[in-house]
C-alpha positions as CSV (number, residue, x, y, z in Angstrom):
1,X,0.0,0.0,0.0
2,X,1.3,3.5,-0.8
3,X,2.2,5.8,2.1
4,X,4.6,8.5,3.3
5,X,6.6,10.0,0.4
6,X,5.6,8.3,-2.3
7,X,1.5,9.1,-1.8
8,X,2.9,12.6,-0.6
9,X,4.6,12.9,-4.0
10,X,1.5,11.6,-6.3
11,X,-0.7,14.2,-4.6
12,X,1.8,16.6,-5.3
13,X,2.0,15.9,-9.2
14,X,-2.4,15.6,-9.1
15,X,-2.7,18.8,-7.1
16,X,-0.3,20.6,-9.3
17,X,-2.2,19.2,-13.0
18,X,-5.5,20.3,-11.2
19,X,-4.6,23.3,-10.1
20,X,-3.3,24.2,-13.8
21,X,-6.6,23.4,-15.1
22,X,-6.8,19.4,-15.7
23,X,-8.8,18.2,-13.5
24,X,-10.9,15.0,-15.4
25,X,-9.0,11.9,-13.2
26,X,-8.6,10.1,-16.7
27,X,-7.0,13.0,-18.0
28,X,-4.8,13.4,-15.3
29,X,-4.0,9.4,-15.0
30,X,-3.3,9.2,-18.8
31,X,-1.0,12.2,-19.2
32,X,0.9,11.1,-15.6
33,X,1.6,7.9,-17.2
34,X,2.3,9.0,-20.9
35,X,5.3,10.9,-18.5
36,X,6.0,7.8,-16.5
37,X,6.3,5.9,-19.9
38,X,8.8,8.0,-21.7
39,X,11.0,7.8,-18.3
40,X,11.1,3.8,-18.2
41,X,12.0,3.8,-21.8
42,X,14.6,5.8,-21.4
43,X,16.2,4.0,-17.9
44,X,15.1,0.5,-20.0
45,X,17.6,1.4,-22.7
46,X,19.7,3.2,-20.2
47,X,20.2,-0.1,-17.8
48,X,20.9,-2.1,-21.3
49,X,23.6,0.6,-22.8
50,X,25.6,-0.3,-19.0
51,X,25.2,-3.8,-19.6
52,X,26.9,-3.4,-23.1
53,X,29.8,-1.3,-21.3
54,X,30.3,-3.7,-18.5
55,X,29.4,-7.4,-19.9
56,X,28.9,-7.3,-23.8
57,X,25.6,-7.7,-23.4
58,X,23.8,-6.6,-26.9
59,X,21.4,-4.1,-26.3
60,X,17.7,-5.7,-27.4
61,X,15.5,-2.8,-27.0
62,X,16.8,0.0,-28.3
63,X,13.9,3.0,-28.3
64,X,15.8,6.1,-29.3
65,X,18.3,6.4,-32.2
66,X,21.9,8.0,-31.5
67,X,20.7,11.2,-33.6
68,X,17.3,11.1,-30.8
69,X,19.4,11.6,-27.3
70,X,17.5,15.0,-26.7
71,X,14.3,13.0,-26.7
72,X,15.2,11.1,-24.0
73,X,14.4,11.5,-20.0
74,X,17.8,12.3,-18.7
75,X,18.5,14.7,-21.5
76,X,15.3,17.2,-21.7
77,X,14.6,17.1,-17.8
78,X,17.8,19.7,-17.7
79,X,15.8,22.0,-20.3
80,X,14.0,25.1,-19.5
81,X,10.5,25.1,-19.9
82,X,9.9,26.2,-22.5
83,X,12.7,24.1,-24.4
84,X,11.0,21.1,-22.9
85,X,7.1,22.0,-24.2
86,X,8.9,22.5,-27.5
87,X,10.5,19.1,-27.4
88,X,7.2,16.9,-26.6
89,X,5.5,19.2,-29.1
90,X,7.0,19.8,-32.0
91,X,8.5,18.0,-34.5
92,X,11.5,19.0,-36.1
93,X,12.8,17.6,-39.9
94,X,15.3,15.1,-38.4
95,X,13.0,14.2,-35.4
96,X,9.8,13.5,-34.1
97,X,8.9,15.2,-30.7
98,X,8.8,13.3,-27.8
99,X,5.2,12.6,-27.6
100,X,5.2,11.3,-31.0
101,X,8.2,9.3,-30.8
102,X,6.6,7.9,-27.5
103,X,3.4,6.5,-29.8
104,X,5.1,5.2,-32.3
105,X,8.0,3.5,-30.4
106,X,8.4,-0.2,-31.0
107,X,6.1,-3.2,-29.8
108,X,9.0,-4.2,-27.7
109,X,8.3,-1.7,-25.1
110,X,5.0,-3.6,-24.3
111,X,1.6,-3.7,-24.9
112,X,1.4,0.2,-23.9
113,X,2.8,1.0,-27.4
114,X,-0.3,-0.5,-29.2
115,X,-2.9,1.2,-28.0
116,X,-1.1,4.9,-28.1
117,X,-2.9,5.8,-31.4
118,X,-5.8,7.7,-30.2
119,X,-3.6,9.0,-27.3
120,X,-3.6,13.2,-26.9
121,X,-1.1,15.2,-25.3
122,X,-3.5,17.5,-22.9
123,X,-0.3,19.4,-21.5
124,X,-0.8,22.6,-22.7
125,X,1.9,24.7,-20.6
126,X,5.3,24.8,-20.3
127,X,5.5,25.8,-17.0
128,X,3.1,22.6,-15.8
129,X,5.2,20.1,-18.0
130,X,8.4,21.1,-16.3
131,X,7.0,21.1,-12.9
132,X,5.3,17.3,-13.7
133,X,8.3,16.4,-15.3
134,X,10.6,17.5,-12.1
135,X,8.3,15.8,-9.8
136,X,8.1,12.4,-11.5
137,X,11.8,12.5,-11.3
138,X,11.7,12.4,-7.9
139,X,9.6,9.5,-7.9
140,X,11.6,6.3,-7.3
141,X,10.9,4.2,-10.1
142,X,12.9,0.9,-10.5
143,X,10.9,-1.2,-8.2
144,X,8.5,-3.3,-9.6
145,X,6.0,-3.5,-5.9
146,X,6.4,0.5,-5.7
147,X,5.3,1.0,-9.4
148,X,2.6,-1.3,-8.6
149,X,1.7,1.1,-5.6
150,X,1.8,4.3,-6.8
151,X,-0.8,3.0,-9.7
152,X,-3.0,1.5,-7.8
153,X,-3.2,4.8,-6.1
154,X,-3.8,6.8,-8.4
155,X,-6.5,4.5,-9.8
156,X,-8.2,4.6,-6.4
157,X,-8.8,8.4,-7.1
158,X,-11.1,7.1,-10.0
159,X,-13.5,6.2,-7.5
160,X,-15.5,9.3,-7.4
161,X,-16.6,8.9,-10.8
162,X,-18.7,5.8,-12.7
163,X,-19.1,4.9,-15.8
164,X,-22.2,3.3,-17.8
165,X,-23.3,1.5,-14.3
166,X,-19.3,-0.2,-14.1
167,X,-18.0,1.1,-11.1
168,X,-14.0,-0.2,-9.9
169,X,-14.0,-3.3,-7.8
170,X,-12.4,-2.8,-4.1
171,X,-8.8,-4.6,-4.2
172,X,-9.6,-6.9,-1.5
173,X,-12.4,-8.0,-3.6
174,X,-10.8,-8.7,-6.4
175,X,-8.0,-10.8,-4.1
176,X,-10.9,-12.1,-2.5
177,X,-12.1,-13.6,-6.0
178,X,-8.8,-14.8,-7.0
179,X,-8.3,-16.9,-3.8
180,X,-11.7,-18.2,-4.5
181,X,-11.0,-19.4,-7.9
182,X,-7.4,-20.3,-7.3
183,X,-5.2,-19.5,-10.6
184,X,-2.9,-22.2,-11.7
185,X,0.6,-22.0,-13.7
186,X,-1.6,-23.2,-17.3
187,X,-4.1,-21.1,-16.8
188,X,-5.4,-18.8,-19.3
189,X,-6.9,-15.6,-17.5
190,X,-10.0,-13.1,-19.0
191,X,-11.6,-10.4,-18.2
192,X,-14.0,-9.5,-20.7
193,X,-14.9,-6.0,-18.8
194,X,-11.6,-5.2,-17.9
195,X,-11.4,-1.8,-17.3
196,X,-8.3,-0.4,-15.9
197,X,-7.2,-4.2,-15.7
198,X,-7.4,-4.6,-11.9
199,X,-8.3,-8.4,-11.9
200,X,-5.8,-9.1,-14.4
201,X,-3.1,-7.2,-12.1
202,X,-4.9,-9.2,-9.1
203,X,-4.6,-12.7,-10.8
204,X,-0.9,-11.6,-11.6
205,X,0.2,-10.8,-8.2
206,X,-1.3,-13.9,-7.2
207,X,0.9,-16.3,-9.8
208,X,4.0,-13.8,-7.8
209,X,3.3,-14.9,-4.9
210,X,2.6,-18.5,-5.1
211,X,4.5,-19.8,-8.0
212,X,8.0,-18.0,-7.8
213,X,10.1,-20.5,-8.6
214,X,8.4,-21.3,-11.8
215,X,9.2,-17.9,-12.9
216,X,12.9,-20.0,-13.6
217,X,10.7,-22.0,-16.0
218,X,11.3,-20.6,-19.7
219,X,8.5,-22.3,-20.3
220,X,6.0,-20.5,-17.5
221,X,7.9,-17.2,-17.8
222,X,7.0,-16.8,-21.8
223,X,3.4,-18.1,-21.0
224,X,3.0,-15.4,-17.9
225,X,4.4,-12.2,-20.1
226,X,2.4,-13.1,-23.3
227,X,-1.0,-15.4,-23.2
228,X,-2.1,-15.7,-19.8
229,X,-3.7,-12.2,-19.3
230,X,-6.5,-11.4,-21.9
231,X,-8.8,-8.3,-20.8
232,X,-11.4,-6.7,-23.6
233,X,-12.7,-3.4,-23.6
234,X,-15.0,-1.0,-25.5
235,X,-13.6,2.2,-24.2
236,X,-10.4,3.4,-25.8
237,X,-9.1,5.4,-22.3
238,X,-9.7,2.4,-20.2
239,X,-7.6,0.1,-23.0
240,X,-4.9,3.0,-22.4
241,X,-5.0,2.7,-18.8
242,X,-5.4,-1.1,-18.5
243,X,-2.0,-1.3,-20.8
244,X,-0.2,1.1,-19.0
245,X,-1.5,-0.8,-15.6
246,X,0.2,-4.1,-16.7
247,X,3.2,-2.3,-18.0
248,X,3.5,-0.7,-14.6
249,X,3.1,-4.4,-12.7
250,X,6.0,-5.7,-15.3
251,X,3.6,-7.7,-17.4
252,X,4.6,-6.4,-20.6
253,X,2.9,-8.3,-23.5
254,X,-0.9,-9.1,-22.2
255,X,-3.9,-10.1,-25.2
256,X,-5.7,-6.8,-24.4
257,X,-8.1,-5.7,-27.0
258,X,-10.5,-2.7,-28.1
259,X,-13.7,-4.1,-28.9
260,X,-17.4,-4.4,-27.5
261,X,-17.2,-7.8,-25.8
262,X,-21.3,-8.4,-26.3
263,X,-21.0,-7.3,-30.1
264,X,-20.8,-9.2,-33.2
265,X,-17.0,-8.5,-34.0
266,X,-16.3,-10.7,-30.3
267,X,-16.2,-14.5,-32.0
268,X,-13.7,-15.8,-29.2
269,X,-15.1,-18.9,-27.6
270,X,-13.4,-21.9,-25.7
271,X,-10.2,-20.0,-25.9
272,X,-9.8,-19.2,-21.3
273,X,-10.1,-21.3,-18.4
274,X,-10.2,-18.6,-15.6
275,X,-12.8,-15.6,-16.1
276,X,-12.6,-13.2,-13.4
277,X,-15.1,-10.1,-14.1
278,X,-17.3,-6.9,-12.8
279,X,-19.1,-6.4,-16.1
280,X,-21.1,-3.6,-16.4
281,X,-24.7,-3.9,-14.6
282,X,-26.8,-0.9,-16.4
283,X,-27.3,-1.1,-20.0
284,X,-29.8,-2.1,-22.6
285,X,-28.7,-3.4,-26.0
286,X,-30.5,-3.3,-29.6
287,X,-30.5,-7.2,-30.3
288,X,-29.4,-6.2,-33.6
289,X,-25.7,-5.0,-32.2
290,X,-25.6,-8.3,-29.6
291,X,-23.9,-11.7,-30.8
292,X,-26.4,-13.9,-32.5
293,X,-25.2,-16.9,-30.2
294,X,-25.5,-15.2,-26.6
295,X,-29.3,-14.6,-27.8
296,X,-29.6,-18.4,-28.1
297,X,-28.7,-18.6,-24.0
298,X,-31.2,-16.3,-22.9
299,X,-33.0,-13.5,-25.5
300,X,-32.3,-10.1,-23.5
301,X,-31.1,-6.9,-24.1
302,X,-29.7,-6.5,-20.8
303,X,-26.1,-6.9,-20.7
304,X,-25.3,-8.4,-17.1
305,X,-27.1,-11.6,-18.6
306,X,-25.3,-10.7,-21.6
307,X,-22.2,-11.3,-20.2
308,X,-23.1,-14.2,-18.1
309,X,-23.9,-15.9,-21.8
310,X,-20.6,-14.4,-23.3
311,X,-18.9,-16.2,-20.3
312,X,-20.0,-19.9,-21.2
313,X,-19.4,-18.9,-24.4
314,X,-15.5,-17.9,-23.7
315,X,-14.5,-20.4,-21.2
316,X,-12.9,-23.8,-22.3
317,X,-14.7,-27.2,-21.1
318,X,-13.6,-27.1,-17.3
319,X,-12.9,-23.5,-16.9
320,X,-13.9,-21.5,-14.1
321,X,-15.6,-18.2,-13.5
322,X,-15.7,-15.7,-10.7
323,X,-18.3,-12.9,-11.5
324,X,-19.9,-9.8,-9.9
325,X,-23.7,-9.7,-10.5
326,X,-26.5,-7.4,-9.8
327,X,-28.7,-9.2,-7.1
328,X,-31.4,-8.9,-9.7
329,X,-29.8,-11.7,-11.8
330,X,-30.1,-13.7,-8.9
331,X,-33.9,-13.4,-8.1
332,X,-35.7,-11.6,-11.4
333,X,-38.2,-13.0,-12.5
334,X,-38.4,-12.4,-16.4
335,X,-38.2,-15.4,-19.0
336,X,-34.0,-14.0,-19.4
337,X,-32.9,-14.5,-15.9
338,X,-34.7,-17.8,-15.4
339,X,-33.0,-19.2,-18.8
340,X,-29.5,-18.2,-17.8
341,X,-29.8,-19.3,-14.2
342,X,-31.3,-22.3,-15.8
343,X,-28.5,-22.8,-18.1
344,X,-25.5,-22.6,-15.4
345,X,-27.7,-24.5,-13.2
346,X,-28.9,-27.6,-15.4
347,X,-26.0,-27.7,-18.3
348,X,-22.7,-26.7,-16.3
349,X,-21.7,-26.9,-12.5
350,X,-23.2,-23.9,-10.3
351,X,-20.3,-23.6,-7.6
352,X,-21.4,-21.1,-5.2
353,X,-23.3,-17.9,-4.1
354,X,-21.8,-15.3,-2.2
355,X,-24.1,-12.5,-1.1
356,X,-22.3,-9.2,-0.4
357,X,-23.2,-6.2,1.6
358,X,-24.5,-3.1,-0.4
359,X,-21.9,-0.8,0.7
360,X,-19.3,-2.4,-0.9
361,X,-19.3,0.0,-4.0
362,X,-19.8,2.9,-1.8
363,X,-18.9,5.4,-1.9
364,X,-20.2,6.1,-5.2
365,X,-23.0,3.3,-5.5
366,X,-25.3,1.4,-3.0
367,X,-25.7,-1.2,-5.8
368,X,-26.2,-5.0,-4.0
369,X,-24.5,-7.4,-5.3
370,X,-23.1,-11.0,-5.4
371,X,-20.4,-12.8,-6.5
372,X,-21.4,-15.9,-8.7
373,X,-18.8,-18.7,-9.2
374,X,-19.4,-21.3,-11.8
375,X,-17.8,-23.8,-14.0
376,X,-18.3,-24.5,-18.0
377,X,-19.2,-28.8,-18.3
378,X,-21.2,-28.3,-20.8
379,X,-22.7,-31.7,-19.0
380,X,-24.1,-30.5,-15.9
381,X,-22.7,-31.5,-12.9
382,X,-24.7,-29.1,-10.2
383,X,-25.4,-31.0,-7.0
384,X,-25.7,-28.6,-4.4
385,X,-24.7,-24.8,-4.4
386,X,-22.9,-24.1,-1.5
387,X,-24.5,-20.0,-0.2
388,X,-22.6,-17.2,2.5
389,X,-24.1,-14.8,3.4
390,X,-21.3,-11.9,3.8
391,X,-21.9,-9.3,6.4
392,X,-18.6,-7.5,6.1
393,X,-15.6,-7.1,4.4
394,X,-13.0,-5.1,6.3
395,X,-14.6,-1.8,5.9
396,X,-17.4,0.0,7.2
397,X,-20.4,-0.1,4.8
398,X,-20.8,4.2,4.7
399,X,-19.1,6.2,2.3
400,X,-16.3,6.8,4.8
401,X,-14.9,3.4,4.2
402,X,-12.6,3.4,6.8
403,X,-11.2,0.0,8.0
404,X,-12.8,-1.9,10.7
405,X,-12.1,-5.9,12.1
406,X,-14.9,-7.2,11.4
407,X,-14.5,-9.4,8.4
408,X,-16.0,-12.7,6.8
409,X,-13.6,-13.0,3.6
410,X,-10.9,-15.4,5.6
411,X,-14.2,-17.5,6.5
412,X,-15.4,-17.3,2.9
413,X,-12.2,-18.4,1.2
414,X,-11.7,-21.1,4.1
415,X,-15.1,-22.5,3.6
416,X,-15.6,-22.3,0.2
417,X,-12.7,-24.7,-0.3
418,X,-14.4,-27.4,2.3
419,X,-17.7,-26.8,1.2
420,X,-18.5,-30.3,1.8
421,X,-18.0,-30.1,5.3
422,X,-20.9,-27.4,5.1
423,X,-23.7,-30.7,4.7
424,X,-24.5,-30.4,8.5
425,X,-24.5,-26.6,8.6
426,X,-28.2,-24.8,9.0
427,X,-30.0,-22.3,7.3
428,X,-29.5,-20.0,10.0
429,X,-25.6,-20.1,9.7
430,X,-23.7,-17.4,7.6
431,X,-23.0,-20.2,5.0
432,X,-25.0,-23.8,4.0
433,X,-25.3,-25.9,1.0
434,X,-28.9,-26.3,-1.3
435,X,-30.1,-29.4,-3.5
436,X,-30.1,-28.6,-7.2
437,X,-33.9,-30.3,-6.4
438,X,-35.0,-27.3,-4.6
439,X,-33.5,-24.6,-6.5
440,X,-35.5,-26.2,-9.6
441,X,-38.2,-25.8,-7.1
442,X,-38.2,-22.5,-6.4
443,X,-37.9,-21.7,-9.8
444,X,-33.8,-21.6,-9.9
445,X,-34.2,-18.1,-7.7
446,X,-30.6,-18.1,-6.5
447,X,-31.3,-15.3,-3.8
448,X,-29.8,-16.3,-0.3
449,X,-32.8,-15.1,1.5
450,X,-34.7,-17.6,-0.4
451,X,-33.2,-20.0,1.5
452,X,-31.5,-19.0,4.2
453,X,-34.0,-19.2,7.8
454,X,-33.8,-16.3,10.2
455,X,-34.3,-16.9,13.9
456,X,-36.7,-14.5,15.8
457,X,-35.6,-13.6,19.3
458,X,-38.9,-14.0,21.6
459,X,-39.1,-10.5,23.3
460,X,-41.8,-10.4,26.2
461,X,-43.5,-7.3,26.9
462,X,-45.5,-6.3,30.2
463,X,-49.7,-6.2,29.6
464,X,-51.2,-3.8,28.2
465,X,-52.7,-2.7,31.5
466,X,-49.0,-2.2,33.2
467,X,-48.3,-0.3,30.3
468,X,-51.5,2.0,30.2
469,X,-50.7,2.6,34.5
470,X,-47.1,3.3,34.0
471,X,-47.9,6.1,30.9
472,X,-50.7,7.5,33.4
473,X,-48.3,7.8,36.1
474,X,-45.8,9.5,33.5
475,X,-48.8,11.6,32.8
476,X,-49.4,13.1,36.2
477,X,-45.7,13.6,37.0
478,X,-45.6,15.2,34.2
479,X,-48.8,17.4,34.9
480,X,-47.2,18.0,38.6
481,X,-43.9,19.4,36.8
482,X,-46.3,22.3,34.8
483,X,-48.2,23.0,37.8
484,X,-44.9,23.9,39.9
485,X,-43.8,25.5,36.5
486,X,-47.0,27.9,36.4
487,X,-46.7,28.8,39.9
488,X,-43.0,29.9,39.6
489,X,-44.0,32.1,36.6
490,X,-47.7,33.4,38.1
């Protein structure tokens, strides 16, 4: 978690682009990170030129030309300002400036580079470029964990802002997914709602932690950089962000691509065995833009069934999913949301239920929610769906959201994983298993409070004539008080 210095310094650099004017958060992120960018490329090449010197190393990446050494970080940072607005600028006949050598520079400097077509340079002083400029040199950035920090930081400040009804999952959400699901060195990770790539950061941090030693395996290491993370998303400043994200967690060359997920350009299926999502929960489709074989699951123009179809559609035989839903997919009661709780229910394996809290998205939604896990058989395979009932999360549920102790994600990720020791656990504890037999009953309604039982406390009040003599005697004290009152005043 950032702290001291380095969050010091980030609200430094955001105080100072607001205070010149720039105040959208996008904006702000981008144009930090085009910054951020330029400087890695230049220690990137920098750290390979010393290799050269001291080992005869050949230098792989090499983003700047010997004639293009005033476009480079440690060169311009000593100009004035005005020398420096000119260089990112203004393009000269034997250069490019450094805004447009930074979009055009080579696929080698990651996945970043692909999607910096569309990218604008919003800067529009000199005086806030060299002052951005001096701060981010400041900023300490050869560690991988610190890079990783200072991002997430700055995407946290995104928070007071959604978009089309997606809002940014809490990070202990996300972990709490990925523990739930469990990532494994072959998997192949998606996120077809990806965003600004937080579960694909998540799922990476994860494979850090548990799997180190198979980062020695060629093998693993090629698959972690390249295939394992795919994220898809419609909107071309998330794409930005999302690539810079995984550039700034060393994940270099992830399948991120710019398309509508739901529309008829998406024909990936069968190709991932680990979805991890937060698709977007407000949004109506004209059938006529939607995939002609998610309409085949369930007919709807709502996309958080949608996406539940494009899911099966995406996953491999086996493969797992993790998903945020609107507690309306759970319970509603139209022919859509029966067919595609039908569909995971009946014809693949329905895992689990877990019912969150409805402050989790504060503060900037009260939305509830759930997080739906499944797996894609394609043969059914539901016995019983094991159901928690989450009452916190490690934060108060106001928009404060300040930490607190109470929390039930240990317990969820502990249980979930010995759900069958949950067969002699009641309806009145925070978590239980149901038959498939009485789901199909209830008409596949997957809401916890269809099921769960609730234990009234007996409370015993005095009669009614205790009660009537105890307000009377209330009465006359009271009418003893304004008679000593009156005579005071008389």
């Amino acid at each position: 978690m950032i702290t001291g210095e380095l969050k010091s310094q980030v609200d430094k650099i955001w105080e100072t682009f607001w205070t010149n004017g720039i105040s959208n958060p996008i904006t702000v992120i981008e144009q930090f990170n085009y910054l951020l960018f330029i400087k890695s490329l230049d220690a990137e090449q920098a750290a390979a030129e010393k290799r050269f010197l001291e080992l005869k190393v050949p230098v792989k990446n090499v983003f700047y030309a010997e004639d293009e050494r005033e476009l480079r970080w440690q060169s311009f940072k000593f100009k004035t300002p005005e020398q420096k607005f000119d260089l990112f600028t203004k393009s000269a006949d034997d250069r490019p400036s450094v805004f447009e050598h930074m979009k055009n520079v080579g696929n080698d400097a990651g996945v970043f580079a692909k999607y910096m077509k569309g990218a604008v340079f919003a800067i529009d002083k000199p005086r806030l470029l060299d002052q951005v400029i001096t701060l981010i040199d400041k900023i300490d950035t050869k560690d991988r964990d610190t890079l990783g920090d200072l991002y997430e930081y700055m995407l946290s400040k995104l928070n007071t802002s959604k978009r089309l009804g997606a809002f940014r999952t809490p990070r202990h959400i996300i972990r709490m997914m990925i523990d739930l699901v469990q990532p494994q060195q072959t998997d192949i990770i998606c996120d077809p709602s990806c965003g600004t790539a937080g579960f694909l950061v998540g799922a990476s941090e994860y494979m850090r932690e548990h799997y180190k030693d198979d980062f020695f395996d060629m093998n693993f290491f090629e698959h972690f950089h390249g295939k394992m993370f795919n994220g898809l998303e419609v909107d071309p400043s998330m794409i930005r962000i999302a690539a810079m994200n995984m550039q700034q967690h060393s994940i270099k060359m992830p399948e991120l691509r710019s398309i509508d997920a739901l529309s008829k350009n998406n024909e990936i299926s069968d190709a991932y065995t680990v979805i991890l999502a937060n698709p977007p929960f407000k949004g109506s489709l004209d059938y006529n833009d939607v995939e002609s074989s998610l309409l085949q699951t369930a007919k709807t123009k709502k996309t958080e069934i949608l996406f539940l179809s494009l899911m099966l559609r995406m996953l491999k035989s086996g493969g797992r999913a993790a998903v945020i839903v609107p507690d309306g997919v759970l319970f509603g009661s139209s022919k859509a949301h029966k067919e595609i709780r039908k569909e995971i229910a009946e014809n693949h394996k329905l895992d689990a239920i877990i019912s969150m809290p409805s402050g989790v998205f504060k503060p900037y939604a009260g939305v509830s929610t759930a997080v739906m896990l499944f797996t894609k058989t394609e043969t059914g395979g539901t016995d019983r769906v094991w159901f928690y009932d989450m009452q916190a999360e490690g934060y108060t549920l106001d928009d404060k959201r300040s930490p607190q102790e109470a929390n039930d994600i240990p317990d969820i990720i502990a249980r979930y994983h010995n759900a069958a020791a949950a067969t002699d656990r009641k309806r009145t504890d925070r978590s239980f298993l149901v038959p498939l037999q009485e789901i199909r009953d209830n008409d596949y309604d997957l809401s916890i409070n269809r099921y769960k039982e609730i234990v009234y406390e007996e409370i015993e009040y005095a009669p009614v004539a205790e009660i009537i003599a105890d307000i009377e005697a209330l009465d006359k004290e009271r009418q003893g008080v304004l008679g000593n009152l009156k005579k005071l005043i008389g």
